[in-house]
C-alpha positions in Angstrom: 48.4 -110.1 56.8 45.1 -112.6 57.3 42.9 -113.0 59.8 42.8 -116.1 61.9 40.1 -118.4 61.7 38.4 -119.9 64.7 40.6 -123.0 64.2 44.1 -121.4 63.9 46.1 -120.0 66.6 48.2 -117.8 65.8 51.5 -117.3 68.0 54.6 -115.0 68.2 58.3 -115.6 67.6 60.0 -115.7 70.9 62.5 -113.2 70.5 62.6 -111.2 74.5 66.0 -111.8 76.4 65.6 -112.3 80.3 67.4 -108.4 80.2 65.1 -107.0 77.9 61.7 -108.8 79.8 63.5 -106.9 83.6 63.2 -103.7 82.2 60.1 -103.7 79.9 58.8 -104.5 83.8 60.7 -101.9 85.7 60.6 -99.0 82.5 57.0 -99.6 82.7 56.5 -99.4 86.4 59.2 -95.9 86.5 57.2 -93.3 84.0 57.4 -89.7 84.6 55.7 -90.1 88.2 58.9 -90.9 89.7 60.3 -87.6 88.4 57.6 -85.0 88.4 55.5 -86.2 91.4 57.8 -86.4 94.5 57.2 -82.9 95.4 53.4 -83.9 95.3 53.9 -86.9 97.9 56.0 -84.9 100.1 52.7 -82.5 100.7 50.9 -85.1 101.3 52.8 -87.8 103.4 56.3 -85.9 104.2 59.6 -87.7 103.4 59.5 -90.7 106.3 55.7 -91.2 105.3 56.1 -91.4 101.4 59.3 -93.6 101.7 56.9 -95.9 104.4 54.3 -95.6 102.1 56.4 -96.8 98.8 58.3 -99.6 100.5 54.8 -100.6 102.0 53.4 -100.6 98.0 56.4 -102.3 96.9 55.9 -105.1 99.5 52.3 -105.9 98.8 53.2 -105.6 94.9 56.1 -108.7 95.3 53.3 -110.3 97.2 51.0 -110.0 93.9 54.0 -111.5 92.5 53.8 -114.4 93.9 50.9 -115.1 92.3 52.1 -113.7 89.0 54.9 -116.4 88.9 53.3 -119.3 89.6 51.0 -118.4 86.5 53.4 -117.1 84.3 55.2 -120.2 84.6 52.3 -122.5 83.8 50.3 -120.6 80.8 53.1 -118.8 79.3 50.9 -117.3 76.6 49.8 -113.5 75.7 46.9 -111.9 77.4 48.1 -112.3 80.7 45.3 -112.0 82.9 43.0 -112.3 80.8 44.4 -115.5 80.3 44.4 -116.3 83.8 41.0 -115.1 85.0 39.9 -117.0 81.8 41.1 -120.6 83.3 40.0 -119.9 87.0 36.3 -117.6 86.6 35.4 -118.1 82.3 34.8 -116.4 79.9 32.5 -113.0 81.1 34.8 -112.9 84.2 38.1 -113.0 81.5 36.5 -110.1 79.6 35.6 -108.0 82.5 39.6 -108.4 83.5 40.9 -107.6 80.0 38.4 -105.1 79.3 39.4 -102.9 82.5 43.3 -103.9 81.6 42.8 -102.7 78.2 41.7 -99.2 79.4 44.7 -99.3 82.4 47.6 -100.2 79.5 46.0 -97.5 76.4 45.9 -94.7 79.3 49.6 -94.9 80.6 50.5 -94.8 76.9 48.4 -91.9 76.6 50.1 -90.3 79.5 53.3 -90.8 79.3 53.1 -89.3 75.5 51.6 -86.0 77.2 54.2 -86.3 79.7 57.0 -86.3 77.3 55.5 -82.6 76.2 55.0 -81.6 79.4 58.8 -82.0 79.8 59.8 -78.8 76.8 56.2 -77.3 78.2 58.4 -76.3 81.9 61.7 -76.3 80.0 61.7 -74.9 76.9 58.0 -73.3 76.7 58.6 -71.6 73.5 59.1 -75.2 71.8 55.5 -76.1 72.1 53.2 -73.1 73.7 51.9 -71.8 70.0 49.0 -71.9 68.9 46.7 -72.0 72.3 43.5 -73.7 70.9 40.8 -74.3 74.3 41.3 -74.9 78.2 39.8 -78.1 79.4 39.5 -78.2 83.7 41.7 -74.9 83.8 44.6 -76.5 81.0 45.5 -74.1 78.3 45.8 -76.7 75.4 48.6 -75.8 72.2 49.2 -77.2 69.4 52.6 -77.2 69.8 52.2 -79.8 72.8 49.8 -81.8 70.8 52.1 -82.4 68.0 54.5 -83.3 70.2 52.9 -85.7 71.9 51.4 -87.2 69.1 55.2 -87.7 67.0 56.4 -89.8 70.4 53.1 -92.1 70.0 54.2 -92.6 66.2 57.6 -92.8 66.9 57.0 -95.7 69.3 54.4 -97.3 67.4 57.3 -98.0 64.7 59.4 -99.2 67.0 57.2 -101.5 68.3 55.7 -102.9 64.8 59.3 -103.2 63.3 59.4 -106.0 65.9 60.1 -107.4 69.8 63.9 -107.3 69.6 64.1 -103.7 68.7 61.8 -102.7 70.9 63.0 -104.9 73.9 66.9 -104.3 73.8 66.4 -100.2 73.4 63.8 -100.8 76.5 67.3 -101.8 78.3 69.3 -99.0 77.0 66.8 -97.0 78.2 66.9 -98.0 81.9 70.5 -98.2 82.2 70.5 -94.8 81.0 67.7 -93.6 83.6 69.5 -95.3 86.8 72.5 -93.7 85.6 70.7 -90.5 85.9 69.1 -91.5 89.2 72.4 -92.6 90.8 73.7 -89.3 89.5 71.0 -87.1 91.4 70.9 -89.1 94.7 74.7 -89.6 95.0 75.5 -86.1 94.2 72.4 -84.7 96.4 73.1 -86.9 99.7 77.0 -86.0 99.5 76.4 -82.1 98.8 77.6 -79.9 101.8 74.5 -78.0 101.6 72.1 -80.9 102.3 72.2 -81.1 105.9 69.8 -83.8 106.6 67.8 -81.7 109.2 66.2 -80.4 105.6 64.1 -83.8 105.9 62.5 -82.9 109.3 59.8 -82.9 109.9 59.0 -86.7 108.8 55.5 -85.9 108.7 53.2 -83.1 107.3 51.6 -80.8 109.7 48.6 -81.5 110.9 48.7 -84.8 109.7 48.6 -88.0 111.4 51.3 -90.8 110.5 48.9 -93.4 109.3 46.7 -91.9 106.6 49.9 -90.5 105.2 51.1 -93.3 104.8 48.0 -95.1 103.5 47.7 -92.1 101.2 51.1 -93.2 99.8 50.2 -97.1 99.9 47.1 -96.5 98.0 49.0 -95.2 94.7 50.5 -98.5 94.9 48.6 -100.3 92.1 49.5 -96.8 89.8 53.1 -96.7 91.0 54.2 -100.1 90.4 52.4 -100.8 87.5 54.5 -102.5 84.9 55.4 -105.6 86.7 52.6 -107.2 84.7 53.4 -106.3 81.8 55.9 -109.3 82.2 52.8 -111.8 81.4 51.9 -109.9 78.6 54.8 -110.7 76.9 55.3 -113.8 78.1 54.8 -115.7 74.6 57.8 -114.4 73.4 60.1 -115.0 76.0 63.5 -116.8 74.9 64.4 -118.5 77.7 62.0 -120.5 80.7 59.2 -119.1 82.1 60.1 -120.0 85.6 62.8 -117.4 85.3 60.0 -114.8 85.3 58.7 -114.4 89.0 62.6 -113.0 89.9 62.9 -110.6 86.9 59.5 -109.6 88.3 60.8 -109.0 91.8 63.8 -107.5 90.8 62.3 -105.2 88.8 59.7 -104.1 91.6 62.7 -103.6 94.5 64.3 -101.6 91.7 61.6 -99.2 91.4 61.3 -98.7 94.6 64.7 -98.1 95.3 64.5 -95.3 92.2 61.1 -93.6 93.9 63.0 -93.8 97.2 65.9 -92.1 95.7 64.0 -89.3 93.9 62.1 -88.5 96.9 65.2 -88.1 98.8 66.8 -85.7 96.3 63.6 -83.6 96.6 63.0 -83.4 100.1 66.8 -82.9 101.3 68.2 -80.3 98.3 66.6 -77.7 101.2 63.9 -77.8 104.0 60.8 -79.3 101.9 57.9 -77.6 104.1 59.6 -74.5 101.9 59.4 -76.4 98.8 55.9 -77.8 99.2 54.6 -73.9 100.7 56.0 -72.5 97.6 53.6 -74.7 95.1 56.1 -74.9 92.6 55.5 -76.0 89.7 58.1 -79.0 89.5 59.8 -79.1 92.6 62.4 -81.9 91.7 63.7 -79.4 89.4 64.6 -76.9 91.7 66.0 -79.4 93.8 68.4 -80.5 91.0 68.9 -77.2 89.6 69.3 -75.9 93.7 71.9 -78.7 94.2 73.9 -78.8 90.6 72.9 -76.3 88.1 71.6 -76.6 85.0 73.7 -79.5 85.4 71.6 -81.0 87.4 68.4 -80.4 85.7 69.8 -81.5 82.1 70.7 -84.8 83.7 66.7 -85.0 85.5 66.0 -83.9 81.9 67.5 -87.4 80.4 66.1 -89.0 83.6 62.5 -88.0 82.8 62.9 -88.5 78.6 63.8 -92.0 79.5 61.3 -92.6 82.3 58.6 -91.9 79.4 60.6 -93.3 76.4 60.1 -97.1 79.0 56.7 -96.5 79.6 55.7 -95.5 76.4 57.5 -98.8 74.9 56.4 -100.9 77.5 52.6 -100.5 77.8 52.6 -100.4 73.9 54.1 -103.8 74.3 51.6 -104.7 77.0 48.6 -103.1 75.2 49.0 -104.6 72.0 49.6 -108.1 73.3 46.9 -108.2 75.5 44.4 -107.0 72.1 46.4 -109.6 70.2 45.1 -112.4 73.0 41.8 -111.4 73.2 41.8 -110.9 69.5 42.9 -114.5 69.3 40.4 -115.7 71.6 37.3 -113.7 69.3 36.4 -111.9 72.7 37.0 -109.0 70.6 37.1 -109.1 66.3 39.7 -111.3 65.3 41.5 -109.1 63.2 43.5 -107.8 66.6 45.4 -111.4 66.2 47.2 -110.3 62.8 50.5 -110.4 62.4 52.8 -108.5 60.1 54.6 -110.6 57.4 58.1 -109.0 57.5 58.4 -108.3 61.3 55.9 -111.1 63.2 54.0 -108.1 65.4 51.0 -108.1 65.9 50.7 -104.3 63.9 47.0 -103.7 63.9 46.5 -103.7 68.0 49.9 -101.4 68.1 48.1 -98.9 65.6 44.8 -99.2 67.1 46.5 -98.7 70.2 47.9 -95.5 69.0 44.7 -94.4 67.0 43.3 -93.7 70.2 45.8 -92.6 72.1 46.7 -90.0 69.3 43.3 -88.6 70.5 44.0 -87.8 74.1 46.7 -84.9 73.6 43.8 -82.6 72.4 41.5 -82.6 75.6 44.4 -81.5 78.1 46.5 -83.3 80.6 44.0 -82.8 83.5 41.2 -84.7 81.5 43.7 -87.3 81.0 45.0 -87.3 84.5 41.1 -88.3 85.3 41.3 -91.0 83.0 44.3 -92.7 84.6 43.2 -91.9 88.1 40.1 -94.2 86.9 42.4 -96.7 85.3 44.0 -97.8 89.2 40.8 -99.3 89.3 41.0 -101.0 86.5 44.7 -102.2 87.5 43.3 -103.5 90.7 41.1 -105.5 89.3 43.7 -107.8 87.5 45.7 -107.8 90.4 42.4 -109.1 92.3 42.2 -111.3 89.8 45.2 -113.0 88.9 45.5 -113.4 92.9 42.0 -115.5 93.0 43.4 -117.4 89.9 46.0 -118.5 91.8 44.4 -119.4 94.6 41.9 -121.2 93.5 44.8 -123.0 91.6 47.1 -123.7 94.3 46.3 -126.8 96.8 47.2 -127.3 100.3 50.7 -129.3 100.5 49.5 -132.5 102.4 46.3 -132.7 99.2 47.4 -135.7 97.2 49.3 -135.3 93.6 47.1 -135.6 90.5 48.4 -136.5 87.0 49.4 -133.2 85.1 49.6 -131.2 88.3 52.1 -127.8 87.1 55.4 -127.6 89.4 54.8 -126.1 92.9 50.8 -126.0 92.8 51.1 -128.3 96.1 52.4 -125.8 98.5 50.3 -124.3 101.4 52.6 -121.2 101.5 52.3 -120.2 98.3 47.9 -120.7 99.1 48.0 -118.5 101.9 50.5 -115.8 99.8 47.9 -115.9 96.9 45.6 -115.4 99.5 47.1 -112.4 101.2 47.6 -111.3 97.5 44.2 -111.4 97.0 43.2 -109.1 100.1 45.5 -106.6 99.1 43.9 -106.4 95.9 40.5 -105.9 97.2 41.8 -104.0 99.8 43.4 -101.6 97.3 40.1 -101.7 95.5 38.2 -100.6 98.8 40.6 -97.5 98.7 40.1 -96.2 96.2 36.2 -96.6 96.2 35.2 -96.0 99.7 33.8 -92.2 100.3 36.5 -90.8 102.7 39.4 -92.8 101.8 42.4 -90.9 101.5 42.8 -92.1 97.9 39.0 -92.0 97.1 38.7 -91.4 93.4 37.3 -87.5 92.6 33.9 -87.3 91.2 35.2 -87.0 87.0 37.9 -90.0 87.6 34.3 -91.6 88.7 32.4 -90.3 85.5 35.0 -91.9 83.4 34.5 -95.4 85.4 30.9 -95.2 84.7 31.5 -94.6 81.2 33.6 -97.0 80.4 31.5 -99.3 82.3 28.6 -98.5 80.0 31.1 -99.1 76.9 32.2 -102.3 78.1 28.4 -103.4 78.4 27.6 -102.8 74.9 31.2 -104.0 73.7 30.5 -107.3 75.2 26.5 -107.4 74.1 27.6 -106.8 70.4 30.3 -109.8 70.3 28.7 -112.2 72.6 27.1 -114.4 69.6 30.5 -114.7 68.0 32.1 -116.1 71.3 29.3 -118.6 72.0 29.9 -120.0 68.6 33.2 -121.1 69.8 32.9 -124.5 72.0 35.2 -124.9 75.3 37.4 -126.8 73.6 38.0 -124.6 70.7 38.2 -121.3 73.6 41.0 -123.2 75.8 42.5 -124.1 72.6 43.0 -120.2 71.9 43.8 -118.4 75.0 45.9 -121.2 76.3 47.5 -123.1 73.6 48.6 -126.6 74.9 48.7 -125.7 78.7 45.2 -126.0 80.1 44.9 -126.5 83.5 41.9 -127.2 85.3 41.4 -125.7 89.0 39.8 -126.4 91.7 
């Protein structure tokens, strides 16, 4: 491997199939939430509020999309937004997008790793509670778990250095697999005879009104979805016309939606769910399944889970590392993150980095983690916010007259007013999960960890800001975008 100089752009082989690219996006966006979590949503919007809520989420996110398209389709490079807040805002305005990205994509890695021991932790205890070493915010941390947690970060790493074609066709073994399983669970649960479907009344939690539950709901939108955008990431390697992208990308999010929908469902009609949620169990789909099928049922939610996390562990590792590569490429961060291995064409330095610090998260606990990622929705927002302004800013009105080396479709008013919309969502997402009182508000650690990583990013950006001013605009376009610079408005 050898580092790139400031002249030489390095690129990767474009190896993804449309099929692969649909479920890195909808493996990423279905992790363990949509399996462990229902019970959760139920206590806090009921079943009609937390379906509202998703389909509500799901909407705004293909209206995001928009946006993501357009872009997609005319700087089909890694990085992403970076790449696209980069063209539209510059360079400080690039690295405050990939910065908070970065920190989004390494802590759903993190997670889904801990999730993956969380899985023998309420099934098979004995295979990883030994060795207890400290409790961090009430979590009784093993060894066991660690280990465990740490082999499926290493595991994946391999997968993903050995190169994009491995990774991306067992990416869409793994989703057929997990719809399978989800099809399974829903089918079975809806056409039980002991899921009458008064067990779904009432649609609402007592006590609370219909609207904050459902914005409760909407607000974990950004988290829930997130995955669609890893689409851009990868978008370098793509084997077949970028313009393809902006459906994969919708098909993947009405997907996921219909897979929350369908778990939620299971959940709340296996029997009446004010009983589940009273009973503050500790994974409530399971009893459902078990409830409805056995340990039938629960082995089949078992292989639903393992390959929620086995897609978002492969996907953000995709997504992480190709967003390091970019900004590697771009010297926003050291160079070295652009390297490619010789044999495979990866770029195997941001994959291990990636999993370098991830392999450090297991031993502080899942509730420190779960902080981390609470923080990260900000982060996500901010890409989405982001990318939205790109585009609009990009986009003209359909009557403004045609310029030489206009992209296809920047003349269309509807697609202005979408990127638009797109953009008040993601502020409006933002103001969520910021605003004292919100019913998403961030807790006061998830806002510790901002703050922190804040700070970082400060320094981060202090230490390497001679390096990037040694690079002229040319030279920086040249980098981040290859050969398709275009200049907005």
């Amino acid at each position: 491997m050898s580092t790139p100089s400031a002249t030489d752009r390095t690129e990767l082989q474009r190896t993804l199939k449309p099929q692969w690219v649909w479920a890195i996006a909808l493996g990423s966006a279905i992790g363990w939430g949509a399996f462990v979590l229902p019970t959760d949503w139920l206590a806090t919007a009921g079943p009609l509020g937390t379906i509202i809520g998703l389909l509500i989420g799901g909407a705004l996110m293909c209206l995001i999309a928009v946006s993501y398209g357009f872009l997609i389709r005319t700087f089909p490079v890694s990085g992403g937004e970076y790449a696209y807040a980069y063209t539209a805002f510059g360079r400080l305005n690039a690295y405050i997008c990939g910065w908070f990205l970065t920190l989004g994509y390494m802590s759903i890695v993190a997670l889904n790793a801990s999730a993956f021991a969380l899985i023998f932790r309420r099934m098979v205890p004995w295979v990883v509670e030994w060795v207890p070493l400290w409790e961090v915010a009430g979590w009784q941390v093993y060894l066991g778990e660690v280990v465990v947690a740490s082999l499926a970060l290493l595991l994946f790493a391999v997968l993903n250095v050995r190169g994009a074609t491995l990774s991306g066709r067992m990416q869409f073994i793994f989703c057929i697999v997990m719809l399978a399983a989800v099809g399974f669970l829903l089918i079975g649960a809806l056409l039980h005879p002991d899921t009458p479907l008064s067990n779904l009344s009432p649609a609402f939690p007592s006590g609370t009104g219909a609207v904050p539950a459902i914005l409760a709901i909407v607000a974990i939108a950004p988290w829930a979805y997130v995955g669609f955008d890893n689409v851009p990431q990868a978008a370098e390697e793509f084997d077949f016309p970028p313009s393809k992208a902006f459906g994969l990308i919708i098909m993947a999010i009405v997907v996921a939606a219909g897979i929350y929908v369908a778990m939620v469902l299971t959940t709340a009609i296996a029997f009446p769910w004010p009983e589940l949620v009273a009973g503050e169990t500790a994974w409530g789909t399971a009893d459902a399944a078990s409830s409805l099928f056995g340990n039938v049922g629960l082995l089949v939610l078992a292989i639903g889970l393992c390959m929620g996390v086995f897609t978002g562990l492969n996907g953000f590792f995709v997504s992480a590392s190709r967003l390091l590569f970019a900004m590697g490429r771009a010297h926003t961060i050291p160079p070295a993150f652009a390297r490619l291995h010789t044999t495979t064409g990866t770029p195997a330095l941001a994959i291990w980095f990636v999993t370098a610090l991830c392999l450090i998260a297991p031993w502080f606990g899942r509730e420190a983690l779960v902080w981390v990622v609470d923080m990260s929705s900000v982060g996500v927002t901010i890409a989405y916010t982001y990318t939205c302004c790109a585009a609009f800013r990009m986009f003209r009105w359909s009557d403004s007259p045609a310029r030489p080396g206009d992209p296809e479709g920047v003349r269309s008013s509807l697609k202005k007013v979408m990127s638009g919309l797109g953009t008040i969502t993601g502020v409006g997402f933002f103001l969520l999960l910021m605003t004292p009182g919100s019913p998403a508000q961030l807790g006061t650690p998830s806002l510790i960890a901002l703050g922190v990583w804040i700070a970082l990013g400060v320094v981060f950006y202090l230490m390497h800001r001679s390096s990037q001013q040694e690079l002229s605009d040319e030279e920086m376009d040249h980098l981040v975008l290859g050969e398709h610079r275009v200049t907005a408005d």
